[in-house]
N, C-alpha and C positions, 0 to 999 in steps of 0.2 A: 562737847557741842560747839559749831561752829559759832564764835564770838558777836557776826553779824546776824544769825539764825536767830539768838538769843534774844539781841537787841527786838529782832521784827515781832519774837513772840509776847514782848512786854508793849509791845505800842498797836495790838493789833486790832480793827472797828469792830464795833458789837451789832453792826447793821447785815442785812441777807447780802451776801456778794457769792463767788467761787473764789477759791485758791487753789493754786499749784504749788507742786513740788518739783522741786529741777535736786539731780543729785550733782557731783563736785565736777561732773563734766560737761555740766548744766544741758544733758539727757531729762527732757522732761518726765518723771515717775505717776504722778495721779492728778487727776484733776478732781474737786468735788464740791460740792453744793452746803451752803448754809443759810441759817436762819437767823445763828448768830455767829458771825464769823469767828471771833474772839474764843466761844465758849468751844466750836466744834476742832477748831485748829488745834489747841490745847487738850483737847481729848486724847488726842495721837500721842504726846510728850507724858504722858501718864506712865508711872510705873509698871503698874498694875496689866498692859495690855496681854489679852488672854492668846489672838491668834496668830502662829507661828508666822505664816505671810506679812502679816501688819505689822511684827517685830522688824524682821529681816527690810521692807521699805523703810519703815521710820529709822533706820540705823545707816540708811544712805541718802540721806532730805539731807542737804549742802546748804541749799536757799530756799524761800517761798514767795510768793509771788499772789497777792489778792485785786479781786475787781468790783468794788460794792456797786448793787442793782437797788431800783425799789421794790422787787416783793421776792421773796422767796419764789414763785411762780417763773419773774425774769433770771432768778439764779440757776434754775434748774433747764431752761431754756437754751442760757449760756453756754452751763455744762456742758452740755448735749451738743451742742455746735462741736465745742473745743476738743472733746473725745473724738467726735468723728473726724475734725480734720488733724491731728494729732495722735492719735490713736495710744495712749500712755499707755504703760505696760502691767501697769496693776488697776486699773480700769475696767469693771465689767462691758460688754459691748455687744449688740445683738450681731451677731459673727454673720448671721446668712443674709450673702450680698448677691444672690442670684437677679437673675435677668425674671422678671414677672411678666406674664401676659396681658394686652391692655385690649378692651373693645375699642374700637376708633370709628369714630363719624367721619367722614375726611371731610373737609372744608372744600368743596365742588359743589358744580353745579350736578344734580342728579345724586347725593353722597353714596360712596360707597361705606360699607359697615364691616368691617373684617376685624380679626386677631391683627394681634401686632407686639413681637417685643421690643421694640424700638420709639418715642417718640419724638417727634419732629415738631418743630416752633412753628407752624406753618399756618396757624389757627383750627385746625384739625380739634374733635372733643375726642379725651381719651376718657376710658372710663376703670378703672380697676384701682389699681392691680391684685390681679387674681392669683392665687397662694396658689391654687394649683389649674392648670391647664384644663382638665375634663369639663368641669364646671363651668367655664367659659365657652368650653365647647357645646357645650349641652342647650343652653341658653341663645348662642348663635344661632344652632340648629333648629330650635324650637321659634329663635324670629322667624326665620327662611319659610318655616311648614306655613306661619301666619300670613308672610308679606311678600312679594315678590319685587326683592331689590337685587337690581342688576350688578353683576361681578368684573366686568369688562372696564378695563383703565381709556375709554377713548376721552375725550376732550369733549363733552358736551354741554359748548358752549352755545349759549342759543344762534349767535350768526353760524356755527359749525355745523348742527342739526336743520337750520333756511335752507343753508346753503346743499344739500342732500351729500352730503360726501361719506353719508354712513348706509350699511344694507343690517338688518337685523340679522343675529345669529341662532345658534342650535339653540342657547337657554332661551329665547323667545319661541322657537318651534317646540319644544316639551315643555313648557307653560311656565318656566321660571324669572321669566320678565316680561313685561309687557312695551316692551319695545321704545325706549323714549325716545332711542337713538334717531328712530322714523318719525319722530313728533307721536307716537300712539298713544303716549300716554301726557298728560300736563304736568306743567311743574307742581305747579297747586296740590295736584292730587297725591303726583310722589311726599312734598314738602311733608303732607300731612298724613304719610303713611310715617315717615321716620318721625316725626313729632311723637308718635304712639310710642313707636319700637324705644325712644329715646326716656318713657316712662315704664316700659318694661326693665330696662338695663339697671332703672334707678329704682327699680322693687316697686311702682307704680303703677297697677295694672289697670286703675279706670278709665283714664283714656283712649286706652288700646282696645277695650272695652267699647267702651262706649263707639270708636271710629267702626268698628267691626259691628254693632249692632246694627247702627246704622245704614251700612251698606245691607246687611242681611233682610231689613225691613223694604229698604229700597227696591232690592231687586225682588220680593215676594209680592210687593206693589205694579209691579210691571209685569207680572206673573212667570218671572223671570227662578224658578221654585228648584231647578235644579244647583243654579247659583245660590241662593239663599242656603239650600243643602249644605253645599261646599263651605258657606261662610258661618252657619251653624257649628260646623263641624271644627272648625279653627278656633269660635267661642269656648268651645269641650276641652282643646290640646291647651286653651290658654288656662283655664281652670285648672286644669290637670297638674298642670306646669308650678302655678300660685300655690295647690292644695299641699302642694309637697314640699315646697320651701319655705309655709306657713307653719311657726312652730310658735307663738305666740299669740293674742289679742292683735289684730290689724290694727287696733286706734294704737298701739304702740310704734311712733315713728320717729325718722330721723334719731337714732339713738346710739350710742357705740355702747357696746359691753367687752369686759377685761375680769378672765377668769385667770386661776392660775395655781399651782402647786410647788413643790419644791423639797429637797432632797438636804444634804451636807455638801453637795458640789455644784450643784447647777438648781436655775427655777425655768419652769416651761410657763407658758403666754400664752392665751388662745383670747384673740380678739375677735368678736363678730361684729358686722355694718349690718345694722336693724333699719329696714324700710318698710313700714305701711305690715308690719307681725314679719316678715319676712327676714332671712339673715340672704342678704345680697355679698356679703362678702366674708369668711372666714381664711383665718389664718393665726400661725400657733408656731412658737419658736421659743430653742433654748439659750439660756444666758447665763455662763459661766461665773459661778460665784468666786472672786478674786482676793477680799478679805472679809470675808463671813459676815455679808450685806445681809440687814436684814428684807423679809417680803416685802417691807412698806418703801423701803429706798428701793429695791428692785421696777414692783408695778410703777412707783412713780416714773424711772427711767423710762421704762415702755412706753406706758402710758402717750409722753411725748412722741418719743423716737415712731411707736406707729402708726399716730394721726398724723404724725408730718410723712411718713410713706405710704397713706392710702388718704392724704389729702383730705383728710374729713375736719368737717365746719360742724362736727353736732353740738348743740348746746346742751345735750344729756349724756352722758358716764355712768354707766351702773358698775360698783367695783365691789367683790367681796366682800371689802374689811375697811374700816375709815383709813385714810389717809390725813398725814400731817398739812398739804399743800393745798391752796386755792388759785382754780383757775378762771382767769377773767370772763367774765360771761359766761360762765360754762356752769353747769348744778352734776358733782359730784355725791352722787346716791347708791347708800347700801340697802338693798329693800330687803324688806325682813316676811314679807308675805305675798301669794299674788303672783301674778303671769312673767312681771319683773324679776320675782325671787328664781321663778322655775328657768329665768335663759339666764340667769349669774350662773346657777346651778350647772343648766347645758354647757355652758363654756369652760365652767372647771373641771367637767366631765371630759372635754376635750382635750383641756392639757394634759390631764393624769392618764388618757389614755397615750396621749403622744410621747409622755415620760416612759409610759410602759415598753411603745418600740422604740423608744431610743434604747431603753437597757437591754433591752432583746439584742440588739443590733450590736453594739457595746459587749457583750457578755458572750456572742460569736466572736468580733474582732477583736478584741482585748481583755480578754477573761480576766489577768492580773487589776486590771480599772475596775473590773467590776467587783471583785473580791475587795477591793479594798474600799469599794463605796460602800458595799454591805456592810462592812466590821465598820467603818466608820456611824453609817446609822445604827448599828446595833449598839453602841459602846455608848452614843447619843440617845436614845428610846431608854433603854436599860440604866442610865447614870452611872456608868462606869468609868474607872479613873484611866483604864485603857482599855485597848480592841480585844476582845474575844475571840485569839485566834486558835487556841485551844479550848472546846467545852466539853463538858462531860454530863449524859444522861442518865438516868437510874428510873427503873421500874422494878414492882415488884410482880411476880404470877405466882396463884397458888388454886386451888379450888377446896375450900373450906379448912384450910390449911395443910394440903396434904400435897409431897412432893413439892416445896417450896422454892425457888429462884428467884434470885435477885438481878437484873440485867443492868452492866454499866458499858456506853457504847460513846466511841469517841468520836469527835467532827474534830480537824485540823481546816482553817479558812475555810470554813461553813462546808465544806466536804466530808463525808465520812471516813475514818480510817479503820478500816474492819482488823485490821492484825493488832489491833489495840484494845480489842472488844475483851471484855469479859464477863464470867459467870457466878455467883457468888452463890454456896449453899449454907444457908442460917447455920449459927454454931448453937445459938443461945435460945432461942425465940423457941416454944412452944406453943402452939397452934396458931390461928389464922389474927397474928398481931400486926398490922401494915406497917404501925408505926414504932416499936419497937424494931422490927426487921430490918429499916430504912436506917434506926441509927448506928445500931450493927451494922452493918455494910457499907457506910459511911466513915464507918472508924475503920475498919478494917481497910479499904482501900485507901484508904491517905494516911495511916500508920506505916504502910508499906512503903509507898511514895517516898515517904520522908525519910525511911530509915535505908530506902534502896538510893537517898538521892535525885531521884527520878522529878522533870518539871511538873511543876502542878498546873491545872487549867486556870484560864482566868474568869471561866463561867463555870458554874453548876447548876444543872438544871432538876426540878426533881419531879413528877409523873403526880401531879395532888395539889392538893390544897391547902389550905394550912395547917394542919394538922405534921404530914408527911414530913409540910419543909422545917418546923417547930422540931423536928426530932431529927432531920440533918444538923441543922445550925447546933443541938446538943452537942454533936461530935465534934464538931468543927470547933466548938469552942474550948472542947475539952484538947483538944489538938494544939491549940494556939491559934488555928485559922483562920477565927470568926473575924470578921474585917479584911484580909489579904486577900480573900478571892469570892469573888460575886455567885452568891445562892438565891436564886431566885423557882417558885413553883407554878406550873401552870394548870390551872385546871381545867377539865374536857367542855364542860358544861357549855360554857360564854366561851372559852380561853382567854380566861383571865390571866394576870398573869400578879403573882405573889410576891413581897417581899419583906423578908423577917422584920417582926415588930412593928408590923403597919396594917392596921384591919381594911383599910382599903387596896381594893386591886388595880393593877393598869389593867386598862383594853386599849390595844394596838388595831390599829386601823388592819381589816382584815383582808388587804391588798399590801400590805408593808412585808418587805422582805425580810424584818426582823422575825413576824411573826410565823415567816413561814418556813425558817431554819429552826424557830421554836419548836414550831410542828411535827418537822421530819425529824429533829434529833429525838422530843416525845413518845414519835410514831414509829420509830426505829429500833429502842429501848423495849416497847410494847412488844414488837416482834420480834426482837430477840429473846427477852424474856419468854418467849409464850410456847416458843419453837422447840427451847431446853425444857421448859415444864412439859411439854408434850411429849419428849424426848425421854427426862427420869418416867414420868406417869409410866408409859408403855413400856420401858425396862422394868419398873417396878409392877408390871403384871404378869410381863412373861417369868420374872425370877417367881411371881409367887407361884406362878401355876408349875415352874418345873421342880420349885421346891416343895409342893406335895406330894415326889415320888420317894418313898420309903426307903433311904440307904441308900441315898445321894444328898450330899451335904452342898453348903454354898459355895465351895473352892470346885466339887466339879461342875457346878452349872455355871461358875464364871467360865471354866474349861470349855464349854458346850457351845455358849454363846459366843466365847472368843473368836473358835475355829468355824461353826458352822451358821450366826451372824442372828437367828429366826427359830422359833419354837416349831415353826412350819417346816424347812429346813431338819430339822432335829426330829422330827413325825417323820420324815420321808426317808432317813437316812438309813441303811442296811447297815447288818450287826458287826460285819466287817470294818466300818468307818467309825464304829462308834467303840468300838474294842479301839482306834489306833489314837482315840483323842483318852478314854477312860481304864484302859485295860478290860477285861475281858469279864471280870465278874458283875461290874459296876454298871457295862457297857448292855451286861442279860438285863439287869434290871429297868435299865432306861428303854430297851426294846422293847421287852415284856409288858411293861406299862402302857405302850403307845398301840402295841399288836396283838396284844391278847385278843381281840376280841374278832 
């Protein structure tokens, strides 16, 4: 270790600050956040560190570099500044730097109210930004149907408008402006049209509300009843509009919520902006795990980074799961019941759903990424000491013990590999025994393994419960294997999921890709199994029925079925064809038997 590194790790403050790593080319490596500087820096310089990434940084830290804050809240603040402008290379970072859509009020006289991915310092109000474009559109359109604000860029400055230099156009002739350009309409009235639209944008619809009633009473007053119609009718679209982006209690306002899920590679983020029950803004994004961040460092990261890019001032946070940090003025709340519980719930519905097409998408374009995130969760779920890139299934089929098979079917990276399937028929077992069968066939296929050389899997799976998997692990241990290679049993019921010597079962979240290799390698075993038991059964009927013909032994009906496949077949065949498989004497009696009558 570098002699000046050393010194810095003996003198270093126990107050919240950030440090850096610069390595010997003083290339800055990671930036991160503490609570105690002293205690967190000295974590990294541990023996003991488990992940392969964190090894390979901390073995290239040259220097370090701290800056004490007063709260842990301003350390994490800091952080966040110095990643973005910096961008260190083992630094998680929310990667998607697209161009957003903004609503803009523009600062004019008469405002116009347009999209925009652009904003200008011009005093203009923007309002977003909106994660996806439709939504913005939607809302636009739904102002437009309410209000009639003009789209035209002229200059309508009040001497411009005295001075007549303006003639109204086609949106004032099909009824989509009312002409301010002619003086037809007053500022007042426009002013107080976008005051409204200005509390629709912000999830606030009483205002808008209430200016539309208004007018609606007005003109029924002047008996003006066809208007009043009209403005009825735009009260209807604005409800319509609130009923369906109300998914919550209304008295729930001004609030952010931060849901979130997460994998062995990456955590996904689904933020919603709560106004008045309303989610006025969503949006959801992935963040690459760099050295196996736990969720609580991850959401904190967010958490910052996307109030400071959708500018929000809420002084509520609803978050899954407590966090370690306190933010000023702000009330960080896990709610455990209630309208609050059901939109945490919504928004981590959202992530897991957006995790789901990202892997979708991933699993098109980079199949290998994707095989190797499954074996990584599988080998993490399961406590395995490595990935499971070979597993091996076993069921047994029987129907009251009769025509018995055993099916073992093999996955290679969570793939099946069928030329490696096999069949096992009981040597030992006498009658309908599951679990004696299971340990037979168990010894039998990794006695051969072992004496053929051949790789062993590093999963076994087995079709049962405890019971079935009590009498693999028998084999296994008589083998020498018990401990080398992971037996685990799943049963149908729950899918649960079994592991030797432990009365309790996993249940696997029933959207996890572990449980649903579980499945298909299960579900594949089933049917290979069932396909062979179907397969002896029906040979074992047809031999019985041709072996009650008098003076035909087992060697010619193997004869029989070899060449002509069906007992149907063998019914149909002329004495000539049956003479060239039996000879001639043998060949009368098989006819005579089918044609006598």
């Amino acid at each position: 270790m570098n002699p000046n590194l050393e010194l810095q790790l003996k003198t270093l403050p126990s107050e919240p600050g950030v440090y850096r790593y610069y390595d010997k080319n003083d290339q800055l490596l990671y930036v991160g956040k503490a609570k105690q500087l002293n205690k967190r820096v000295l974590s990294y310089f541990n023996k003991n560190l488990s992940g392969y990434r964190t090894r390979i940084m901390v073995s290239k830290i040259h220097r370090l570099e701290t800056t004490v804050v007063n709260s842990e809240y301003d350390a994490l603040l800091l952080e966040n500044n110095l990643i973005k402008e910096h961008q260190p290379f083992y630094n998680v970072m929310l990667k998607d730097d697209k161009s957003y859509p903004w609503i803009c009020i523009k600062n004019e006289d008469f405002p116009r109210i347009f999209l925009t991915r652009t904003k200008i310092k011009d005093g203009s109000e923007y309002f977003g930004p909106y994660a996806k474009v439709r939504p913005a559109r939607i809302l636009l359109d739904t102002i437009k149907n309410l209000y009639k604000i003009r789209t035209c860029n002229l200059n309508l400055a009040p001497e411009k408008i005295a001075e007549g230099k303006y003639r109204v156009c086609l949106e004032y002739h099909i009824k989509n402006c009312n002409g301010p350009c002619e003086d037809l309409e007053s500022k007042e009235d426009y002013d107080e049209k976008v005051e409204a639209i200005r509390g629709i944008i912000k999830g606030d619809f009483r205002y808008a509300k209430k200016y539309l009633e208004d007018r609606m009473y007005r003109f029924a007053a002047n008996l003006e009843f066809e208007k009043a119609q009209m403005i009825k009718q735009n009260i209807e679209s604005l409800d319509d509009y609130q009923a369906k982006h109300t998914v919550v209690n209304p008295s729930i306002d001004d609030v952010d919520v931060f849901g979130m899920t997460s994998d062995e590679t990456a955590a996904y983020v689904n933020y919603f902006k709560i106004r008045n029950g309303s989610i006025v803004q969503s949006f959801t994004t992935e963040i690459k795990k760099v050295l196996e961040e736990t969720d609580e460092d991850i959401l904190e990261e967010a958490i910052i980074e996307i109030r400071q890019k959708f500018l929000s001032e809420s002084r509520e946070i609803l978050i899954p799961f407590h966090l370690g940090i306190e933010i000023p003025n702000v009330k960080l709340i896990v709610p455990k019941v209630g309208d609050k519980k059901r939109i945490v719930e919504l928004s981590e519905k959202n992530a897991k759903e957006y995790r789901l097409e990202k892997l979708k998408q991933v699993q098109i374009v980079d199949p290998e990424r994707h095989t190797n995130r499954i074996m990584a969760e599988m080998q993490k779920l399961l406590h395995m000491p490595i990935e499971p890139r070979h597993i091996e299934g076993f069921d047994n089929s029987n129907i009251q013990g009769t025509n018995p098979v055993s099916a073992c079917v093999v996955f290679k990276d969570g793939k099946p590999s069928k030329a490696d399937y096999r069949i096992f028929h009981p040597k030992t077992v006498v009658g309908p025994d599951d679990f004696k069968t299971m340990e037979e066939v168990i010894y039998r296929r990794y006695r051969r393994l072992l004496d053929e050389g051949e790789p062993l899997p590093q999963l076994i799976l087995i079709d049962g419960g405890k019971g079935q998997l009590s009498s693999a692990v028998k084999s296994l241990k008589l083998l020498g294997l018990y401990g080398k290679i992971t037996i685990v049993g799943i049963a149908k019921r729950l899918e649960e999921i079994y592991f030797p010597e432990d009365s309790i079962p996993l249940y696997i979240d029933k959207k996890a890709e572990t449980l649903k290799i579980l499945q298909r390698v299960r579900d594949e075993a089933h049917r290979f199994g069932v396909k062979h038991h179907r397969t002896r059964r029906k040979n074992s009927t047809i031999k019985s029925e041709l072996e009650e013909i008098q003076g035909v032994g087992p060697k010619s009906v193997e004869q029989l079925l070899s060449k002509l496949k069906s007992v149907k077949r063998i019914k149909e065949s002329d004495l000539a064809t049956l003479e060239e498989i039996l000879g001639k004497s043998k060949a009368k009696i098989v006819w005579e038997f089918f044609n006598k009558n």
